[in-house]
C-alpha positions as CSV (number, residue, x, y, z in Angstrom):
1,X,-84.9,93.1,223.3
2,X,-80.8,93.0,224.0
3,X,-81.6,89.2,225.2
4,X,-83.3,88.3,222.0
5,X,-80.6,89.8,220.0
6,X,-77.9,88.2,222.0
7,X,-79.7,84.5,222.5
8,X,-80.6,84.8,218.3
9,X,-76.1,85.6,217.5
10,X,-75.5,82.4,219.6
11,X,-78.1,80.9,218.3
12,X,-76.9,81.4,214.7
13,X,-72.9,81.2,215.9
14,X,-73.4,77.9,217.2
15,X,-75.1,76.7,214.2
16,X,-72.4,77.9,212.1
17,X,-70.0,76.0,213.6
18,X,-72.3,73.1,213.6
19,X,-72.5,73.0,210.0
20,X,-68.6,73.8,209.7
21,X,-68.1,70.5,211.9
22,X,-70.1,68.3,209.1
23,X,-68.4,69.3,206.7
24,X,-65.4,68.9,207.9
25,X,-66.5,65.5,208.7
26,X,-67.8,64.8,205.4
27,X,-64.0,65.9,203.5
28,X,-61.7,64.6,206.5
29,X,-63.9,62.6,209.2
30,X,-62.5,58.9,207.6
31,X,-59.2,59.8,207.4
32,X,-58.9,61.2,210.6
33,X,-61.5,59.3,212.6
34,X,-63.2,62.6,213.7
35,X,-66.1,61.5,216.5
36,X,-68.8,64.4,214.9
37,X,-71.0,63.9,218.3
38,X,-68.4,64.9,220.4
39,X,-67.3,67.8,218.4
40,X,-71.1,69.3,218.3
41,X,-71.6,68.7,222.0
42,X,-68.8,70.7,222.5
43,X,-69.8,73.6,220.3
44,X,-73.6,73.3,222.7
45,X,-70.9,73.9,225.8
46,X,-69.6,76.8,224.7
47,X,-70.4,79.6,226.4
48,X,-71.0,83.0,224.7
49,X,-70.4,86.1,226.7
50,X,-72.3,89.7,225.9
51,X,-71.5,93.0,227.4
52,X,-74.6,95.1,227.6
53,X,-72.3,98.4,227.7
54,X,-70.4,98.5,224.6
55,X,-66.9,100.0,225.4
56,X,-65.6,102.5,223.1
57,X,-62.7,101.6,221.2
58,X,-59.6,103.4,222.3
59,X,-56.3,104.3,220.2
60,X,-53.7,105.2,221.8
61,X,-51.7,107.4,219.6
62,X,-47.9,107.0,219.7
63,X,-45.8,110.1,220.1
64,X,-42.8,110.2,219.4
65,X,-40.1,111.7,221.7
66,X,-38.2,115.0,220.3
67,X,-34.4,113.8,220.2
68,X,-32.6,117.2,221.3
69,X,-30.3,118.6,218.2
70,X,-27.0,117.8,219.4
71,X,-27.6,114.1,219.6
72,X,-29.3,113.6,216.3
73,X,-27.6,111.8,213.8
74,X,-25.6,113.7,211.0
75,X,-27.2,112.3,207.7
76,X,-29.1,113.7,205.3
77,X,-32.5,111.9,205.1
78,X,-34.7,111.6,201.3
79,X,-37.6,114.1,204.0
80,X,-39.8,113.9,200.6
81,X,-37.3,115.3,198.1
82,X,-37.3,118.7,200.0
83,X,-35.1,121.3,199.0
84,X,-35.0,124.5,201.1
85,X,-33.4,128.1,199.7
86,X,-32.1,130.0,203.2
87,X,-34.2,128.1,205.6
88,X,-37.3,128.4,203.7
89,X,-38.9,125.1,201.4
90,X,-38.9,125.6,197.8
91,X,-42.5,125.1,196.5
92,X,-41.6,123.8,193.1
93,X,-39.3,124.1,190.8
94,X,-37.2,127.4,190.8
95,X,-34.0,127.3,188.5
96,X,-32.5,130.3,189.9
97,X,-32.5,129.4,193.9
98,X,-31.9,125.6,193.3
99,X,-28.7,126.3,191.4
100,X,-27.7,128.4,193.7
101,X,-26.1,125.8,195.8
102,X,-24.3,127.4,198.6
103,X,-27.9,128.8,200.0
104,X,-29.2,125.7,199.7
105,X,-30.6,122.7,202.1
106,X,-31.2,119.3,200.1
107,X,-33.6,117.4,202.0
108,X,-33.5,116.9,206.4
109,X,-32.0,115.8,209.1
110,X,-32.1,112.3,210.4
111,X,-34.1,112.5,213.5
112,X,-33.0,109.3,214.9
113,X,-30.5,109.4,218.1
114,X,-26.9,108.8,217.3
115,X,-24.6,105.9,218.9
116,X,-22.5,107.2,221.3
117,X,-19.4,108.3,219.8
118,X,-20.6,107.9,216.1
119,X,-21.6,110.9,214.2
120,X,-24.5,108.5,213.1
121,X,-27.5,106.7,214.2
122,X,-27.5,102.3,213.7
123,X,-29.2,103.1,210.4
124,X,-26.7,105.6,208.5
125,X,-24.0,103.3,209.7
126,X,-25.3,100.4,207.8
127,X,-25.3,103.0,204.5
128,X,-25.6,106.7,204.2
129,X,-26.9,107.5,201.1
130,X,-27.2,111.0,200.9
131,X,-24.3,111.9,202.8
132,X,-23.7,113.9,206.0
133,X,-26.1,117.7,206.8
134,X,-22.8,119.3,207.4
135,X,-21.2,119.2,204.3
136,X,-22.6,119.9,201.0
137,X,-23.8,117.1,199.1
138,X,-22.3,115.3,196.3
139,X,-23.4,116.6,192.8
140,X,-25.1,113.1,192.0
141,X,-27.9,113.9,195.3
142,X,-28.5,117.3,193.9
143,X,-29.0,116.0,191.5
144,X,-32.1,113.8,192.6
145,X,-33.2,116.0,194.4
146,X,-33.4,118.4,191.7
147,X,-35.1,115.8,189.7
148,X,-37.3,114.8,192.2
149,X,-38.8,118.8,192.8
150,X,-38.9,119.5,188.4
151,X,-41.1,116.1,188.3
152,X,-43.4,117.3,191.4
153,X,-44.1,120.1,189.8
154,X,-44.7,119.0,186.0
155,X,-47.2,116.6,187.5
156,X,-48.6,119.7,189.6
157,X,-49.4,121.5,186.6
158,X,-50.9,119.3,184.9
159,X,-53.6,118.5,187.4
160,X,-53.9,122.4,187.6
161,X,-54.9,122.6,183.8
């Protein structure tokens, strides 16, 4: 039965192409002296090839490696608009710990490796846009931030209602 199958694809595959090659013939063969006989005896050479095990498909999943906390860079990466109140993600939008800026974390760390010497990794150097993790950030990214969470949960409930 695999046989059948397998001579029938070729079969079918080789008059595919067969067609193609007239056709091609017919919009391009005078303009670019195309010899169509030697072109479809080629396609009859052609040699298919069938496995009768199929292989399973394999995907290999990339892992990335941890870089160790004292060689990440410094910035302060968008991490999904994430504000955190004393180590612990905000879910929505809570007035009272998000203006209570000292407590608070405005988005993560970069988890890229640093150059050596910089404080930053080839990325941040180019342009750090929302400053460094160490110091607090300026009142423009809180305010995004801030922005970002209020809008997140407006839209959360209204698809609650």
């Amino acid at each position: 039965m695999e046989n059948i199958l397998n001579q029938a694809i070729i079969n079918a595959h080789k008059e595919h192409l067969k067609i193609m090659v007239e056709v091609i013939n017919m919009k391009y063969g005078k303009d670019y002296n195309i010899d169509i006989s030697k072109m479809k005896q080629f396609i009859d050479n052609i040699k298919h090839n069938f496995s009768s095990s199929q292989e399973k498909l394999v995907i290999k999943k990339i892992t990335r490696k941890t870089v160790p906390e004292c060689d990440r860079c410094e910035a302060r990466s968008w991490g999904e608009g994430i504000i955190k109140h004393k180590g612990k993600k905000i879910k929505g939008f809570k007035p009272k710990k998000i203006n209570a800026h000292a407590d608070n974390e405005y988005g993560i760390k970069c988890k890229n490796r640093k150059v050596k010497g910089k404080k930053y990794c080839n990325i941040h150097l180019k342009k750090l846009r929302h400053g460094n993790m160490e110091s607090q950030p300026s009142t423009l990214v809180k305010a995004f931030y801030t922005k970002h969470n209020q809008k997140n949960l407006s839209t959360a409930l209204k698809t609650k209602k």
